[in-house]
Z-matrix of the N, CA and C atoms (Angstrom, degrees):
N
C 1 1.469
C 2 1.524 1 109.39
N 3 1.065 2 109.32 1 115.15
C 4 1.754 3 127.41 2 159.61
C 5 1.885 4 98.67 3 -33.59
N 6 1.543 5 85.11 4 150.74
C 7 1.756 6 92.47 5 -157.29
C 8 1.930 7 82.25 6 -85.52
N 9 1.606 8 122.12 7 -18.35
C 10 1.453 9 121.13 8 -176.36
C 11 1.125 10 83.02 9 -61.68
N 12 1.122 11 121.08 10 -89.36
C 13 1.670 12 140.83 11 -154.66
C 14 1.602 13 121.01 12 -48.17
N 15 1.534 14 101.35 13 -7.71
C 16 1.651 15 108.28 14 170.14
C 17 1.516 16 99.91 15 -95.70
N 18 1.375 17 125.39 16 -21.26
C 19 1.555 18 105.27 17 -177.73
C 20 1.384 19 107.91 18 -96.19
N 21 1.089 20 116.34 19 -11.19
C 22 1.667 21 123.12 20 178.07
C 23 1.668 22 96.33 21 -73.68
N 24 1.482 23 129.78 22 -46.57
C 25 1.199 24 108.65 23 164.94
C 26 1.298 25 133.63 24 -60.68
N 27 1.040 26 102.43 25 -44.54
C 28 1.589 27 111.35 26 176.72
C 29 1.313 28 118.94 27 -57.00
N 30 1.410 29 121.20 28 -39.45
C 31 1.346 30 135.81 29 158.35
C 32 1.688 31 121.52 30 -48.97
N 33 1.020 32 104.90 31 -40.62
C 34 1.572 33 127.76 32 170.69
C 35 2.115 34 129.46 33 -66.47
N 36 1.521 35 79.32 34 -53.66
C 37 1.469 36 118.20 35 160.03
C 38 1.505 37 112.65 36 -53.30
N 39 1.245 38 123.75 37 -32.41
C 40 1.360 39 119.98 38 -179.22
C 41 1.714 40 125.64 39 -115.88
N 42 1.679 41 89.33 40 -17.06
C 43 1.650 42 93.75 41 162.64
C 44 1.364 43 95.37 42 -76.89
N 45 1.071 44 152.64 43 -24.61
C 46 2.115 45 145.08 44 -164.63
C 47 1.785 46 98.02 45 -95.11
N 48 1.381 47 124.31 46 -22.10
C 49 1.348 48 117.22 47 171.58
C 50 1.536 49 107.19 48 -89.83
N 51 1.476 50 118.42 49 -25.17
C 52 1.767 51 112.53 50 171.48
C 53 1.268 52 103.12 51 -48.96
N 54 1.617 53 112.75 52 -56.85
C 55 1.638 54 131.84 53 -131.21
C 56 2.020 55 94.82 54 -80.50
N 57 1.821 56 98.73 55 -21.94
C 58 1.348 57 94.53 56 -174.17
C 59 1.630 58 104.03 57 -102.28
N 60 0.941 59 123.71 58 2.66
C 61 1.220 60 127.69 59 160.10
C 62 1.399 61 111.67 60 -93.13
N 63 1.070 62 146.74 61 8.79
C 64 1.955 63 142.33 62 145.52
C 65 1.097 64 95.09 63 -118.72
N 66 1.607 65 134.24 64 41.22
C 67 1.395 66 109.10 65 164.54
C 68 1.541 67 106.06 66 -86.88
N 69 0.974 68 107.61 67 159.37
C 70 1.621 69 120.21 68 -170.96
C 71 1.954 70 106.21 69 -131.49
N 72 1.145 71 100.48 70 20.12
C 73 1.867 72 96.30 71 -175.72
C 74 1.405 73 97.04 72 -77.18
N 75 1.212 74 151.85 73 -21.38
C 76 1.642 75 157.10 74 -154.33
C 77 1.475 76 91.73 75 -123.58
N 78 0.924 77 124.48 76 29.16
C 79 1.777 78 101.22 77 -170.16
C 80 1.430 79 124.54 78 -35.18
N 81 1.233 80 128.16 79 -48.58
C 82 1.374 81 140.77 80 -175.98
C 83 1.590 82 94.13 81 -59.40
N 84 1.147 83 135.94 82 -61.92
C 85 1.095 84 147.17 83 172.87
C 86 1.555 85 135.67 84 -34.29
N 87 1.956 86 107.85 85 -33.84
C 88 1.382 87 116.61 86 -155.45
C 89 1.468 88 74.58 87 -100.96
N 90 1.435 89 125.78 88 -46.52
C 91 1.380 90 130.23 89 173.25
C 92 1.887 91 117.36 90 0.04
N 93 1.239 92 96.78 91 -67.50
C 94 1.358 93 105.85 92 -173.03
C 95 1.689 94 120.90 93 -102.71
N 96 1.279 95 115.91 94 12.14
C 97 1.166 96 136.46 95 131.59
C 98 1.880 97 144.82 96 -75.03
N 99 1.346 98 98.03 97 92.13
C 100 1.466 99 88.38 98 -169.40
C 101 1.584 100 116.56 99 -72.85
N 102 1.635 101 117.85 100 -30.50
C 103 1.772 102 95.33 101 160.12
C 104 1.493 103 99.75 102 -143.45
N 105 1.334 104 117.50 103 141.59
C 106 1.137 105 117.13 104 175.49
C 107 1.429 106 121.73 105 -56.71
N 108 1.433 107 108.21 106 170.17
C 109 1.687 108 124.74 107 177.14
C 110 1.515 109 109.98 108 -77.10
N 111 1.356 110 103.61 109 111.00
C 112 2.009 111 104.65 110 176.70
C 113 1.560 112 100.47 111 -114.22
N 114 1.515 113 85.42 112 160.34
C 115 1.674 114 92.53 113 -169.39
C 116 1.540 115 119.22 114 -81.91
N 117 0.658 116 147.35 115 115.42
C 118 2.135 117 163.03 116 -160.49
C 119 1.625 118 93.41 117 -97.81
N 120 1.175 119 90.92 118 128.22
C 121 1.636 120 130.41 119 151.13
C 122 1.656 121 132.03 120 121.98
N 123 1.320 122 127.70 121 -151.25
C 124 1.262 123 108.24 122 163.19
C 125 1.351 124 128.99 123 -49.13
N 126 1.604 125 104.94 124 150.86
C 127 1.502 126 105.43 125 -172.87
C 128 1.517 127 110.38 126 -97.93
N 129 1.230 128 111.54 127 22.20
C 130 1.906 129 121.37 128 -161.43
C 131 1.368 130 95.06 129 -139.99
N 132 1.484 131 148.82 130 15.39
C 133 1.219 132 156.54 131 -117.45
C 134 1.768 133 93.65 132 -105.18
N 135 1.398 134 95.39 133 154.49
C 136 1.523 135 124.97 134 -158.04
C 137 1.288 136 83.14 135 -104.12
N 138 1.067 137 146.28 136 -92.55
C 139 1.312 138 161.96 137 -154.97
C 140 1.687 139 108.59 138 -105.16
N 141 1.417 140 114.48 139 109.46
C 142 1.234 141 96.74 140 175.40
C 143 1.971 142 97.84 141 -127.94
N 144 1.616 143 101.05 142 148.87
C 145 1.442 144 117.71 143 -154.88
C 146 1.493 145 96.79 144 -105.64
N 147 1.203 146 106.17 145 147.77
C 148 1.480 147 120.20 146 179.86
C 149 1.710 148 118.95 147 -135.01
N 150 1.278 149 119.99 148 104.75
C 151 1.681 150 132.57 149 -165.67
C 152 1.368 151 91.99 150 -104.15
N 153 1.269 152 114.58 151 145.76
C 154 1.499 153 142.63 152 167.75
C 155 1.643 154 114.68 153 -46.00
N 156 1.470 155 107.73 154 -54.06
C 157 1.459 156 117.99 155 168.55
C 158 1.521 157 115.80 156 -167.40
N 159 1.367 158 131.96 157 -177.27
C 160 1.600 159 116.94 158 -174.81
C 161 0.935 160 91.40 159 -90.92
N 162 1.592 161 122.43 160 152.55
C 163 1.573 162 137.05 161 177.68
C 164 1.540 163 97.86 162 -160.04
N 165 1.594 164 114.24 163 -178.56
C 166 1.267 165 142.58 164 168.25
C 167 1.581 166 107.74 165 -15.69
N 168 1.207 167 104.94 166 -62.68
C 169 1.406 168 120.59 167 -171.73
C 170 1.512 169 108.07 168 -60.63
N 171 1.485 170 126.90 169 -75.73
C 172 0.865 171 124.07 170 -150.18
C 173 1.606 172 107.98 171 -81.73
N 174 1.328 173 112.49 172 -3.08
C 175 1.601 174 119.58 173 171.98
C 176 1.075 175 125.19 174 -59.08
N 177 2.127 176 102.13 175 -41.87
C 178 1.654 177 123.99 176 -176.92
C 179 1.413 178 102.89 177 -65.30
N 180 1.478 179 119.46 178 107.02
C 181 1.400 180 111.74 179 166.65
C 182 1.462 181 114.67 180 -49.06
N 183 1.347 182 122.66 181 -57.30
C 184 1.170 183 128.98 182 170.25
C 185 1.824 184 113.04 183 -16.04
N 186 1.000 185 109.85 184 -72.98
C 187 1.246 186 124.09 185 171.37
C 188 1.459 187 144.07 186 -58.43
N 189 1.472 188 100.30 187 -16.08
C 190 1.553 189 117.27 188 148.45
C 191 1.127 190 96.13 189 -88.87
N 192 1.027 191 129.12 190 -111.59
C 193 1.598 192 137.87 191 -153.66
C 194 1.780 193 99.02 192 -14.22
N 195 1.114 194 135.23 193 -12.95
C 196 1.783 195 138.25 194 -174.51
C 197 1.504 196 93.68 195 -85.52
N 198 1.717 197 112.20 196 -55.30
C 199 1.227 198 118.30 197 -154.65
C 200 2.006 199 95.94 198 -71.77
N 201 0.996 200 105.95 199 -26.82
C 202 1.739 201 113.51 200 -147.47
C 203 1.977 202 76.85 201 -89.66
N 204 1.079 203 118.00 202 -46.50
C 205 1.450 204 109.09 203 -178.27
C 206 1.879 205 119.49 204 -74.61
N 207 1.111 206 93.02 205 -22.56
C 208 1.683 207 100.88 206 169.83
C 209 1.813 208 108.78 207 -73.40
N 210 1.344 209 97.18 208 -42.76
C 211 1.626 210 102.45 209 178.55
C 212 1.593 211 105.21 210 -58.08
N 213 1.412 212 114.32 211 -52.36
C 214 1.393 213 119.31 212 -171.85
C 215 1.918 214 111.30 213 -57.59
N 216 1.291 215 88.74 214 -50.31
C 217 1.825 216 92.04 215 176.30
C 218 1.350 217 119.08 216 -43.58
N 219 1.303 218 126.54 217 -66.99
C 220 1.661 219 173.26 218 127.21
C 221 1.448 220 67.01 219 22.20
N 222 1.595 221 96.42 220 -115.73
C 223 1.490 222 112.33 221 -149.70
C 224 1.738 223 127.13 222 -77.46
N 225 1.834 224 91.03 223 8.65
C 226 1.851 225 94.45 224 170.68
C 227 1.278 226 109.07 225 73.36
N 228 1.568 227 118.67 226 43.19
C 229 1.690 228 106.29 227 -174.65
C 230 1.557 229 93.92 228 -142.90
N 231 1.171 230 117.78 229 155.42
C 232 1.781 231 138.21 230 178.36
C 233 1.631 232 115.56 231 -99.16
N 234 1.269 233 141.91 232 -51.83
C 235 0.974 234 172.06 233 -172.90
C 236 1.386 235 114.93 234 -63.50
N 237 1.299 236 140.28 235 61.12
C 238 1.466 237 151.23 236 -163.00
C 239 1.496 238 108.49 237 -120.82
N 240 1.467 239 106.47 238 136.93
C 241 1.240 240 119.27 239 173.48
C 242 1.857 241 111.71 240 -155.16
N 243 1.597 242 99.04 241 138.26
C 244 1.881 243 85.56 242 -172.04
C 245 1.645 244 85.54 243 -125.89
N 246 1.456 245 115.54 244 167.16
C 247 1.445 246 127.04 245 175.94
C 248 1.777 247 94.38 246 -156.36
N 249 1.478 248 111.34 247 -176.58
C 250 1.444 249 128.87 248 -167.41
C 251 1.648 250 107.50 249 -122.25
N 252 1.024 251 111.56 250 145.28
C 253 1.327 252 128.45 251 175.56
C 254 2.134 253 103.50 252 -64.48
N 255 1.528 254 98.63 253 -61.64
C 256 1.449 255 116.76 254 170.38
C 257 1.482 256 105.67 255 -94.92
N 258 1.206 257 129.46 256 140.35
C 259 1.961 258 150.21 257 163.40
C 260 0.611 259 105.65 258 -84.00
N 261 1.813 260 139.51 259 -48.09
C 262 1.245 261 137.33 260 174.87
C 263 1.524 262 129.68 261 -82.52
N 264 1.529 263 143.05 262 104.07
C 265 1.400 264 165.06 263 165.76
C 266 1.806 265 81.45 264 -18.57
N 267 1.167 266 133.74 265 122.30
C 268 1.366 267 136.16 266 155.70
C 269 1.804 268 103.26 267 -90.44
N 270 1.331 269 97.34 268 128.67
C 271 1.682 270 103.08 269 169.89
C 272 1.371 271 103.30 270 -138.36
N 273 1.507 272 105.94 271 162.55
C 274 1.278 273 126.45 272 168.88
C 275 1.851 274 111.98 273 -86.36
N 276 0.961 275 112.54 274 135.50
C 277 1.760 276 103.81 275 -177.00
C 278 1.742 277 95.00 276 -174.58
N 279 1.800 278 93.78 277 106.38
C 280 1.194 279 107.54 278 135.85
C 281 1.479 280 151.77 279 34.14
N 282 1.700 281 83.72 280 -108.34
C 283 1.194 282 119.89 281 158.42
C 284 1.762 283 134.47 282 -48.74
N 285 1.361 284 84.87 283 -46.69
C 286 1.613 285 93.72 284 176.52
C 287 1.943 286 98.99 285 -81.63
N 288 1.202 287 107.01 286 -39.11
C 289 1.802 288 86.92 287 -163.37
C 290 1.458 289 99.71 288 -60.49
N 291 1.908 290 120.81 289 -23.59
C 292 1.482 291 99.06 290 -157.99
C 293 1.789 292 105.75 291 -94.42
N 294 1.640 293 94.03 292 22.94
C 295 1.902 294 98.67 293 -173.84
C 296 1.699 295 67.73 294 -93.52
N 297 1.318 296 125.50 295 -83.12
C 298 1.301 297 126.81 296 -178.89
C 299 1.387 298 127.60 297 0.10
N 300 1.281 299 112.37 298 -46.58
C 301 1.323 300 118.69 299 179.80
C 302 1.683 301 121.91 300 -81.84
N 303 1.653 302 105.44 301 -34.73
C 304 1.477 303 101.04 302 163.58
C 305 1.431 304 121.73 303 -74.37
N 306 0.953 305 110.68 304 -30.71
C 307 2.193 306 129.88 305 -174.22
C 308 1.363 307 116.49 306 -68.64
N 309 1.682 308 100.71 307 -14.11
C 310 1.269 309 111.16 308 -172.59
C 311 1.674 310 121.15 309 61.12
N 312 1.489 311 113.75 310 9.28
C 313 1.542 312 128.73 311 166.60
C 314 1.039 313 127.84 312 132.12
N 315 1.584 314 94.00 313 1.34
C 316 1.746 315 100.77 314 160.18
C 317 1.639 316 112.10 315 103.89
N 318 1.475 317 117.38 316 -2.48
C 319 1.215 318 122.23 317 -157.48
C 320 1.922 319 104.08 318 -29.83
N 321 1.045 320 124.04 319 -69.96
C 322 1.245 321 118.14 320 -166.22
C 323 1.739 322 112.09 321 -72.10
N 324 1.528 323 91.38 322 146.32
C 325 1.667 324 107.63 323 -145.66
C 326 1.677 325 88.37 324 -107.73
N 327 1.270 326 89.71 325 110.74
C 328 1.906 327 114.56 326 169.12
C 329 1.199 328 105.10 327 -136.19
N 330 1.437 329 122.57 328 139.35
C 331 1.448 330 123.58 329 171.50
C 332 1.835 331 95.46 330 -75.74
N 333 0.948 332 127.52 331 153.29
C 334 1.575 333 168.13 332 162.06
C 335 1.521 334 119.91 333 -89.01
N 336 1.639 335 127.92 334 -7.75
C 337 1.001 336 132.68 335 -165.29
C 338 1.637 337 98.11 336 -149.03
N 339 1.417 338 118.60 337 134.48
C 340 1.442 339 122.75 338 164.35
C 341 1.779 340 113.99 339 -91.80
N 342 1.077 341 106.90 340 -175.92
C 343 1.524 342 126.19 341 174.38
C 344 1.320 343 103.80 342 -44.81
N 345 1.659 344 120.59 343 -61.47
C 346 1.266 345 137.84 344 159.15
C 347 1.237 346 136.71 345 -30.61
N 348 1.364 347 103.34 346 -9.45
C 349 1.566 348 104.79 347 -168.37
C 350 1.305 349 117.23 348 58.00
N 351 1.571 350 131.25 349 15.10
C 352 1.310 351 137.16 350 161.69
C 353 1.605 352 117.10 351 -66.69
N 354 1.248 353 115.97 352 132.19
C 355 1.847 354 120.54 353 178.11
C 356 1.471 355 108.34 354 -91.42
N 357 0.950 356 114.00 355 102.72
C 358 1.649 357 124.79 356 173.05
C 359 1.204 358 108.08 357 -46.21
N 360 1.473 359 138.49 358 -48.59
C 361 1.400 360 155.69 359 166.87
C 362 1.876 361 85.22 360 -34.00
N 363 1.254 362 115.17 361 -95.42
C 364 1.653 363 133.91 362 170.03
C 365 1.485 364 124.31 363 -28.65
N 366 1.155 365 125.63 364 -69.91
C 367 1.538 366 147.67 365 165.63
C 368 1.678 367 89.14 366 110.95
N 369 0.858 368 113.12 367 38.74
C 370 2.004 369 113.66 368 -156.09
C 371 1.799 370 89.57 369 -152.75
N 372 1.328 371 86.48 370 158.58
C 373 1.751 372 103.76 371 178.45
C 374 1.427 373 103.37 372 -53.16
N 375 1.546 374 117.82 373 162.08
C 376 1.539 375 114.89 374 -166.82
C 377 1.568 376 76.20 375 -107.27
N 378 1.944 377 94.43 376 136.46
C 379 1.189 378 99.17 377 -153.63
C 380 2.099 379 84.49 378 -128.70
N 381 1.427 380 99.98 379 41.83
C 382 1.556 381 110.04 380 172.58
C 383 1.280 382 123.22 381 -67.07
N 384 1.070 383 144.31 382 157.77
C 385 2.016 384 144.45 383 -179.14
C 386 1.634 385 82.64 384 -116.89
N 387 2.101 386 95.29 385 116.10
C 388 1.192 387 100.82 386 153.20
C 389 1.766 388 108.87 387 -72.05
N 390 1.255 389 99.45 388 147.25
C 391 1.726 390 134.10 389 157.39
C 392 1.416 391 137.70 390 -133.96
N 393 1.070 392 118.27 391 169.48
C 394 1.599 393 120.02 392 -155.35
C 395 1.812 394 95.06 393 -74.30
N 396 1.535 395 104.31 394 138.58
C 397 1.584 396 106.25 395 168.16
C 398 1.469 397 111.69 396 -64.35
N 399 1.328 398 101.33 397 162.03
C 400 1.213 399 125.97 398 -146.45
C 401 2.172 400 92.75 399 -86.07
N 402 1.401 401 133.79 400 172.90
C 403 1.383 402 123.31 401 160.05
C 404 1.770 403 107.62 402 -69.83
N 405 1.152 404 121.65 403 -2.56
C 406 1.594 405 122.37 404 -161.86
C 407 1.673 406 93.05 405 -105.41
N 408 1.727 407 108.73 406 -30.37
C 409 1.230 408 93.43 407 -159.61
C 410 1.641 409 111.22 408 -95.18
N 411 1.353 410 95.35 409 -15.19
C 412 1.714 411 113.84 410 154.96
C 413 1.688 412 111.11 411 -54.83
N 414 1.047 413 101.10 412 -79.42
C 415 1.620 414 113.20 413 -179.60
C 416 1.841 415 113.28 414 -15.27
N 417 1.572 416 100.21 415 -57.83
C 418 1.609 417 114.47 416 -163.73
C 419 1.505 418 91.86 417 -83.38
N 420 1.562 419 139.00 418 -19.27
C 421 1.496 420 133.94 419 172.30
C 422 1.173 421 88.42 420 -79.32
N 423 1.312 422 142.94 421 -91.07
C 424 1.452 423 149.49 422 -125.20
C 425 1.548 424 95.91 423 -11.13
N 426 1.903 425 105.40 424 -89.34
C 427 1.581 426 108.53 425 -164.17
C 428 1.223 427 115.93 426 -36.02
N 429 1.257 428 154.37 427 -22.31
C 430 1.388 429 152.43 428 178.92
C 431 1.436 430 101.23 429 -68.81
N 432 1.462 431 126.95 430 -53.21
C 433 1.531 432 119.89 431 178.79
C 434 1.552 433 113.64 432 -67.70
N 435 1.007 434 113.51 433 -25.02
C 436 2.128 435 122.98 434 160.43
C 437 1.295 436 118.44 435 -43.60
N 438 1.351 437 100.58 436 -62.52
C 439 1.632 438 128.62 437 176.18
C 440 1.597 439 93.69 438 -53.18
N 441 0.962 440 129.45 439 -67.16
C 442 1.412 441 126.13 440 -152.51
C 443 1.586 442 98.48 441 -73.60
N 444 0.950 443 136.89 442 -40.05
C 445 1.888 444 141.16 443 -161.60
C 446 1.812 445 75.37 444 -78.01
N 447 1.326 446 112.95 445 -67.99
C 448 1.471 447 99.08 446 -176.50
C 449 1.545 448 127.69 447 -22.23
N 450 1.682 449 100.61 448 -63.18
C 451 1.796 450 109.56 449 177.93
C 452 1.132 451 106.79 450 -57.76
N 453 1.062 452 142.07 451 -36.04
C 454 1.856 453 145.18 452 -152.95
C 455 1.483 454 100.20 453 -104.30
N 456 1.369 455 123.84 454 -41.65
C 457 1.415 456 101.06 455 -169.59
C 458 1.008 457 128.87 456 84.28
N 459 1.362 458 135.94 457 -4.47
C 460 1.266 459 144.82 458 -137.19
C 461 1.879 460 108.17 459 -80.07
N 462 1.242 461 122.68 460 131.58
C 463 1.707 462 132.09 461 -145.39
C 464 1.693 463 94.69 462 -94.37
N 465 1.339 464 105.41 463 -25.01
C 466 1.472 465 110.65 464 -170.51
C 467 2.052 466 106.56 465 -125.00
N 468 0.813 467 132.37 466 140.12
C 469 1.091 468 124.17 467 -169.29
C 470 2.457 469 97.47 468 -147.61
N 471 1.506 470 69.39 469 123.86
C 472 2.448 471 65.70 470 -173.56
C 473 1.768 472 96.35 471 -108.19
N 474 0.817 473 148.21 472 144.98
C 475 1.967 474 153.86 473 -134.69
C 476 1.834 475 87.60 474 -156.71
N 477 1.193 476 123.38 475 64.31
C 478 1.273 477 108.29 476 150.07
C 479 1.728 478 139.87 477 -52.16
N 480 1.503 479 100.83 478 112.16
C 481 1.550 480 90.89 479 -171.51
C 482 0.973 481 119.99 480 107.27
N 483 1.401 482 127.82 481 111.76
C 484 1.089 483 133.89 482 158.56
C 485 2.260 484 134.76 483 5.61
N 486 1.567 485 76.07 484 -69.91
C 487 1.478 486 83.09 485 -165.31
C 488 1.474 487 80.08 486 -82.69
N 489 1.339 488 147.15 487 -32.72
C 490 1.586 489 133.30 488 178.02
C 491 1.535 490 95.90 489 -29.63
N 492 1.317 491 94.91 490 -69.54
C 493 2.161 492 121.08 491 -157.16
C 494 1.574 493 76.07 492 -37.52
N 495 1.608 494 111.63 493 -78.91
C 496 1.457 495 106.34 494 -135.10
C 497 1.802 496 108.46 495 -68.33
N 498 1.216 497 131.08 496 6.63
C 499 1.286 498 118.38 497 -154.13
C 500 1.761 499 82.39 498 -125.40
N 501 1.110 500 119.72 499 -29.04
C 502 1.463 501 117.29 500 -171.73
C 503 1.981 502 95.77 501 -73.19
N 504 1.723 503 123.90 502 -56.40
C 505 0.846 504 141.07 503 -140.13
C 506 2.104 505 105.20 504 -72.58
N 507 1.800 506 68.35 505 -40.78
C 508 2.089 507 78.27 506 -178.72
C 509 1.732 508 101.19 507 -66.14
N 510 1.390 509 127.92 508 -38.06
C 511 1.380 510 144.44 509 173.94
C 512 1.575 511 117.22 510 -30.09
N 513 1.867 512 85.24 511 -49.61
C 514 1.653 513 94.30 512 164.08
C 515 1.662 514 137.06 513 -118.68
N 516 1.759 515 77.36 514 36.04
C 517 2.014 516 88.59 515 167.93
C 518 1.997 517 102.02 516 62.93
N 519 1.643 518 102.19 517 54.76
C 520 1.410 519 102.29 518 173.11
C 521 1.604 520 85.54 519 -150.45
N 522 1.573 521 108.50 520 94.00
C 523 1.837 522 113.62 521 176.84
C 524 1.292 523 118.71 522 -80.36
N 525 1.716 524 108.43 523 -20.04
C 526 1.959 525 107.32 524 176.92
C 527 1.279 526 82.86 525 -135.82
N 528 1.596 527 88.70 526 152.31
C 529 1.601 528 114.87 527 171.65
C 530 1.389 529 101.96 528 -119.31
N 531 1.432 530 121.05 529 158.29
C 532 1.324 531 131.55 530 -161.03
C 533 1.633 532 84.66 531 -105.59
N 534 1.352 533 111.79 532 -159.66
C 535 1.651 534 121.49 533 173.62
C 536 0.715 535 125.82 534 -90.23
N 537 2.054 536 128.57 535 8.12
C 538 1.466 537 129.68 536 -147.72
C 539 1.268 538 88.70 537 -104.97
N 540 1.220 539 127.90 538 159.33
C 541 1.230 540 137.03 539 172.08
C 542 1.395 541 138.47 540 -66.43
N 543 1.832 542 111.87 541 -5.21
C 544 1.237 543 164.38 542 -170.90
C 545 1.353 544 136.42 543 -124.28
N 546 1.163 545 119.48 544 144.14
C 547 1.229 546 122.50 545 171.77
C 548 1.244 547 98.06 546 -141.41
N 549 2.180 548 132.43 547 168.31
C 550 1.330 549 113.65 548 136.01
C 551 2.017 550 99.92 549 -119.51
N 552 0.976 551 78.41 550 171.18
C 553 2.130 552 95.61 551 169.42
C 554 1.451 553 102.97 552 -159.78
N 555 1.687 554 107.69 553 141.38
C 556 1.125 555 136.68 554 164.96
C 557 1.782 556 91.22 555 28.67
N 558 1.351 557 112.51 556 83.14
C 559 1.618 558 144.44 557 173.72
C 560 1.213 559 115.39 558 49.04
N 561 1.354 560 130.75 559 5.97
C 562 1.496 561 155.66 560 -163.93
C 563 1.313 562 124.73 561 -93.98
N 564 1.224 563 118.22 562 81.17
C 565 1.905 564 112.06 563 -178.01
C 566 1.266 565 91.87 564 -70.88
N 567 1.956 566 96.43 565 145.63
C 568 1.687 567 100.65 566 163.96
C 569 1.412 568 92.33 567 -146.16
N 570 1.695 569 87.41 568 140.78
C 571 1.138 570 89.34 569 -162.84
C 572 2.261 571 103.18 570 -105.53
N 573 0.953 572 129.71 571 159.73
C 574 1.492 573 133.10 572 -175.67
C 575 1.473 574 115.50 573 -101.59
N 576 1.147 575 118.06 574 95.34
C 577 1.769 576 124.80 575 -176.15
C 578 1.903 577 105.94 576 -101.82
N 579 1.455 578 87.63 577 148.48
C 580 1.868 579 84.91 578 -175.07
C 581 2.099 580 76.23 579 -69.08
N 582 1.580 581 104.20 580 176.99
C 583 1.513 582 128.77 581 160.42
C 584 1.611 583 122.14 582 -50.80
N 585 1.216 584 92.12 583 120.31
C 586 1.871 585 104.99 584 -167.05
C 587 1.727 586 112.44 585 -27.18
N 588 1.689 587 113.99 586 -19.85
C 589 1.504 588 103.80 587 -174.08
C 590 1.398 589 110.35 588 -78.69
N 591 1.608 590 107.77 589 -21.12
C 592 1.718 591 110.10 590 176.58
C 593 0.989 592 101.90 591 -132.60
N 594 1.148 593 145.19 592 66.67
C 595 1.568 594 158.17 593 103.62
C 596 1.462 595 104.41 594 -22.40
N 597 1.219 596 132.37 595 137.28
C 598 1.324 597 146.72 596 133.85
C 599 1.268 598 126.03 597 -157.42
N 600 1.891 599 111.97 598 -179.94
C 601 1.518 600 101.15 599 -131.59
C 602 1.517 601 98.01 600 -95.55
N 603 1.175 602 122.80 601 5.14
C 604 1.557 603 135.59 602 151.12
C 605 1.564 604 116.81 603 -38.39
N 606 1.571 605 115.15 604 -32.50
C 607 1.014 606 110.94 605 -166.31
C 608 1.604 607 113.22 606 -90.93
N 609 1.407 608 103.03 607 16.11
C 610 1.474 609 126.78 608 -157.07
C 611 1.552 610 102.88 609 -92.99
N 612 1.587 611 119.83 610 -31.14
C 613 1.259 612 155.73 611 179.73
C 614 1.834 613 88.77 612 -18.57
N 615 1.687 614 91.67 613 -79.66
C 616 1.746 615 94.38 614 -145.06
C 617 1.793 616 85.61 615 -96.22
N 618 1.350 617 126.52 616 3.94
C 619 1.315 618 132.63 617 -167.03
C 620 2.009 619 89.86 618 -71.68
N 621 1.082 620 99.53 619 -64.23
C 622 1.640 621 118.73 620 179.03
C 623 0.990 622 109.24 621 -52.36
N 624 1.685 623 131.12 622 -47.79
C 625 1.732 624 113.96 623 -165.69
C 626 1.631 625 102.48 624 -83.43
N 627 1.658 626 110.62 625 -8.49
C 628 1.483 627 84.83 626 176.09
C 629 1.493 628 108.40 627 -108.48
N 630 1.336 629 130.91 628 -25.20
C 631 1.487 630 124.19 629 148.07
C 632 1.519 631 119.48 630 -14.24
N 633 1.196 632 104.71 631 -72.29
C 634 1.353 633 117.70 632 172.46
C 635 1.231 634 123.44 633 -31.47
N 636 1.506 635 114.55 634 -59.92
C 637 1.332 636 127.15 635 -175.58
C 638 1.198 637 116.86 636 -63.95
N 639 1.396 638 126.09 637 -3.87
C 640 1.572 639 125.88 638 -164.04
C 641 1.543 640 107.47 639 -133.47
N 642 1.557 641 114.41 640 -8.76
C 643 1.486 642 118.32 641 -176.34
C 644 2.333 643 94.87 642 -69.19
């Protein structure tokens, strides 16, 4: 990547992380999020990874940096970058539905959560159960993960998860998938991984012989 064309991303790259940090389409939602999930790594990326939302997993550095070095071994590439389908951590809380219920929905937009992960509601750690986003709360993320494959370019693209596959795939005008582990669109291999908790490197099998075939 041209040293122009790396600051034009980067430049780009950070007006779409402002714009997703005051987004307000989830309101109830951004509420108890103090900053959303942005995507980490190279900005010229070989392989770029796509997770459902941030959780357990992808928090443990330990556990990226395993997955991101298994990817690198695997398929012989340097250039890694992962981002989220959803920015916003979806939780279940209490607390917030029963502010919800007097506020009538919360119209006015205050975060509920500090730096700390302290609940203002609580004065105590926010003590919410992440859970899977909602189809609505996908919907109002999607274009932000568009935007971003747009800036990056990225030649290889891996869709952990189900609802990743199916919400990324319809995005790019592909409604059935066959059994292959793959697809490409408009110059784009993507590749189909079970969900980051059962990922393994088995699934690397037919991931590699068709990588290969197209580098």
């Amino acid at each position: 990547m041209s040293f122009d064309n790396r600051e034009e991303s980067i430049r780009r790259i950070i007006d779409m992380e402002d714009r997703i940090a005051k987004c307000q389409r989830c309101l109830p939602l951004s509420k108890c999020v103090y900053k959303p999930s942005f995507g980490k790594g190279e900005l010229d990326p070989e392989v770029f990874m796509v997770f459902e939302s941030d959780n357990k997993n992808t928090k443990d550095s330990k556990w990226l940096i395993n997955l991101r070095n298994l990817i690198k071994n695997e398929l012989n590439v340097d250039n890694i970058y992962h981002t989220f389908l959803v920015r916003c951590e979806p939780k279940a809380c209490t607390a917030r539905h029963n502010l919800n219920n007097l506020t009538d929905g919360c119209s006015t937009y205050n975060k509920l959560l500090n730096k700390d992960n302290i609940c203002f509601l609580k004065s105590n750690i926010c003590s919410g159960i992440t859970v899977k986003p909602s189809n609505e709360e996908i919907i109002r993320c999607l274009p932000f993960l568009l935007e971003e494959m747009e800036i990056l370019k990225p030649p290889h693209i891996i869709l952990f998860g189900e609802r990743v596959i199916d919400y990324v795939s319809k995005s790019f005008g592909v409604y059935e998938l066959d059994n292959h582990s793959y697809f490409q669109k408009k110059n784009i291999n993507f590749y189909r991984a079970s969900s980051e908790e059962s990922f393994d490197i088995s699934e690397f099998t037919q991931f590699k012989t068709y990588f290969q075939s197209v580098l």
